[in-house]
N, C-alpha and C positions, 0 to 999 in steps of 0.2 A: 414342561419347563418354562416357568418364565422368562421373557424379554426384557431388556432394561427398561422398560417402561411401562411396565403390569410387575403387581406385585402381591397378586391375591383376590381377594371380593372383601367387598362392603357389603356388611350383616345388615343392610337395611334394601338387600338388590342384588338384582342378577347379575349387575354390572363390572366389569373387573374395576379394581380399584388401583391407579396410575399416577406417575409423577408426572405431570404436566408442566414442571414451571420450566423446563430446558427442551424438554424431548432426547429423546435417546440419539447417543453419540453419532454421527456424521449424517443426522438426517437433512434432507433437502427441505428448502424451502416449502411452504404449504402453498399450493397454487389456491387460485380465487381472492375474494376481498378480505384486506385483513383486517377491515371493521366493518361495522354495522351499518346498513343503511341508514338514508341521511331522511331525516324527519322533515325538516322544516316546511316541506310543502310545496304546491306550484304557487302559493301567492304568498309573500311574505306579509305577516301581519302590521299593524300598525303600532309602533310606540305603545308598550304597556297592557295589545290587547293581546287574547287568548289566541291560540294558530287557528285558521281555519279545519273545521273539522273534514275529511274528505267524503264523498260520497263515492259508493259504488252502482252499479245498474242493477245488479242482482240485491233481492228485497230483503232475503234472507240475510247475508251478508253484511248490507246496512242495516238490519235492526239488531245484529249481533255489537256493530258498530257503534251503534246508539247507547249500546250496555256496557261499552267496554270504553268511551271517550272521556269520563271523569278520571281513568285512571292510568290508561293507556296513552300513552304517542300511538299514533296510526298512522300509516302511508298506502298508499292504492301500488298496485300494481310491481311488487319486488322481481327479481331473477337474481336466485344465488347459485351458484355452480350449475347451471344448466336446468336448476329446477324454479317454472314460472308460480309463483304467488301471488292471488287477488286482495290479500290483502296481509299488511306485518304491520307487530303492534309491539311497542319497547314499554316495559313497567320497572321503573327503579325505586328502590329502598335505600333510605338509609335510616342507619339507626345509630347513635350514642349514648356515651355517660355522662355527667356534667358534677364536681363538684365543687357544692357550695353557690358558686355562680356562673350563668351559662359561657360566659367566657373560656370556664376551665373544663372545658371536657376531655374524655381519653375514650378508649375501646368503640373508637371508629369502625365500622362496619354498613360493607354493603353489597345489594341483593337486587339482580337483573332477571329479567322475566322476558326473550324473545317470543311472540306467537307468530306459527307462520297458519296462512287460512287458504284453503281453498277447495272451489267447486272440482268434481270429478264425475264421469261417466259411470266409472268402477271402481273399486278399492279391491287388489288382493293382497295377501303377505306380502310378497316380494317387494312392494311399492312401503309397506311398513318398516321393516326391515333396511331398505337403502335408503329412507331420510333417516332414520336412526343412524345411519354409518356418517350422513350428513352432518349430524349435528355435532359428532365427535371430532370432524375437520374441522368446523366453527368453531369449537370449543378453543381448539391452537389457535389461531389465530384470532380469537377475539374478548377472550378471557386474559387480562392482567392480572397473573397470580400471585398475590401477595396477602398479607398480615390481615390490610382490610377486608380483602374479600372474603365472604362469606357464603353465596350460592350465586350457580347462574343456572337459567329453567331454559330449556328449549321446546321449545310445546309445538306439536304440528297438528296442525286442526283442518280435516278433509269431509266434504259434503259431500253424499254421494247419495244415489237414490233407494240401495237397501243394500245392510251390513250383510255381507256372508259371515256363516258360522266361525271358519277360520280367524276371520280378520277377527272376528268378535273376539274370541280366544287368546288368540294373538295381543291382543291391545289389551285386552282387562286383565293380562299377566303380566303385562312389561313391568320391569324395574329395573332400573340403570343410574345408577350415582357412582360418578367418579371422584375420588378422593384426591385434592392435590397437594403435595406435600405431604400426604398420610394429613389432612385435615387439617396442619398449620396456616394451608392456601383458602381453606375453605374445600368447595365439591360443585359440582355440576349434574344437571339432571335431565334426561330425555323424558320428555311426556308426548302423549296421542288423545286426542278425540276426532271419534269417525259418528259423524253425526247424519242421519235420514230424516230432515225435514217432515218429508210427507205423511211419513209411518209413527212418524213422532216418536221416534227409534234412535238413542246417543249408545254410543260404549268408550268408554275413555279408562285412562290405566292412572286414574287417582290425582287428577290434573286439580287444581282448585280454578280455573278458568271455566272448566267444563260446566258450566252452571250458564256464561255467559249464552251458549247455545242452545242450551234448550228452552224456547222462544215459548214451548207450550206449557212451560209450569208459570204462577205466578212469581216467582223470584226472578230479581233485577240483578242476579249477577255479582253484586255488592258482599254478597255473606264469604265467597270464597278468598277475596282481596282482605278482607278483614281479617279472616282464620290465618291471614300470612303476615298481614302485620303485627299480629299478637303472638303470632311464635318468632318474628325476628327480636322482638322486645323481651 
């Protein structure tokens, strides 16, 4: 039976499909932050210039970094509900119409992209699984669901020294889009890449980021930010 706040699945996912713009009747407050980490940096830049890019100590991680600063906001070192992250990266979209001249536009729309990253010793299901329950507490409290929105992506992206089968399994079947409004609010979207540096070993559940990580193809990362601006348009 469903709760006032599931109402089925999205034929595009496993994910139940939910009204998110109220939350169901006498729910409590979401505990944790109710926005986004804050970008702007340990050094504030100067008048007009670019923010400082951050660095991290791990190589991997900054060369992921390297791939991902043209289009990402980055910040080092996140903690959202309990869970620490060496690195969060915010990518926004917008997209409109404009007639006759740019003054007059209408069908405003826009499209958020959190990436959370980090190192691990191990990766099993269970650690899959409850950042996914994560990202649907984020999604309350940091999605403004209305007219313009369009999508919000939660990506979580974990380094680890080799994929077990399971997780493998596990992440190249995810699919999770939540519908808000039945799709008047727009949807949101869990994604995964569990990447083995060493083995030269990624498995991700259809991220267009996942490109960003694998350091051992020649592609710069660039073709999957692309594939997402031409289907916002």
């Amino acid at each position: 039976m469903s709760d006032p706040d599931r109402s089925g699945s999205d034929s595009e996912g496993a994910g139940p499909e939910r009204d998110r713009a109220e939350g169901p009747p006498g729910a409590p407050p979401a505990a944790g932050p109710a926005e986004p980490p804050d970008l702007r940096g340990e050094v504030d830049p100067a008048p007009g210039a670019d923010a400082p890019v951050p660095e991290w100590d791990d190589e991997y991680l900054d060369r992921v970094a390297d791939r991902l600063q043209f289009n990402y906001d980055l910040a080092r070192d996140c903690r959202i509900d309990g869970e620490s992250f060496a690195l969060y990266g915010r990518l926004e979209m917008d997209s409109h119409k404009q007639f006759l001249h740019p003054a007059i536009s209408y069908g405003h729309q826009h499209s958020t992209e959190h990436l959370f990253a980090r190192r691990a010793g191990s990766v099993r299901v269970e650690e899959i699984d409850r950042l996914a329950a994560l990202a649907h507490g984020l999604a309350d409290r940091w999605i403004d669901a209305d007219e313009e929105h369009f999508s919000t992506e939660f990506v979580f992206a974990l380094i680890v020294p080799e994929i077990p089968a399971a997780v493998r399994e596990r992440v190249e079947g995810h699919a999770d889009r939540t519908m808000l409004r039945y799709g008047y609010h727009g949807h949101y979207e869990t994604g995964f890449v569990v990447a083995a540096p060493d083995s030269e070993d990624l498995a991700e559940s259809g991220v267009s980021v996942a490109d960003a990580f694998r350091l051992w193809d020649d592609g710069d990362g660039e073709k999957g930010v692309l594939d997402r601006l031409r289907g916002l348009f």
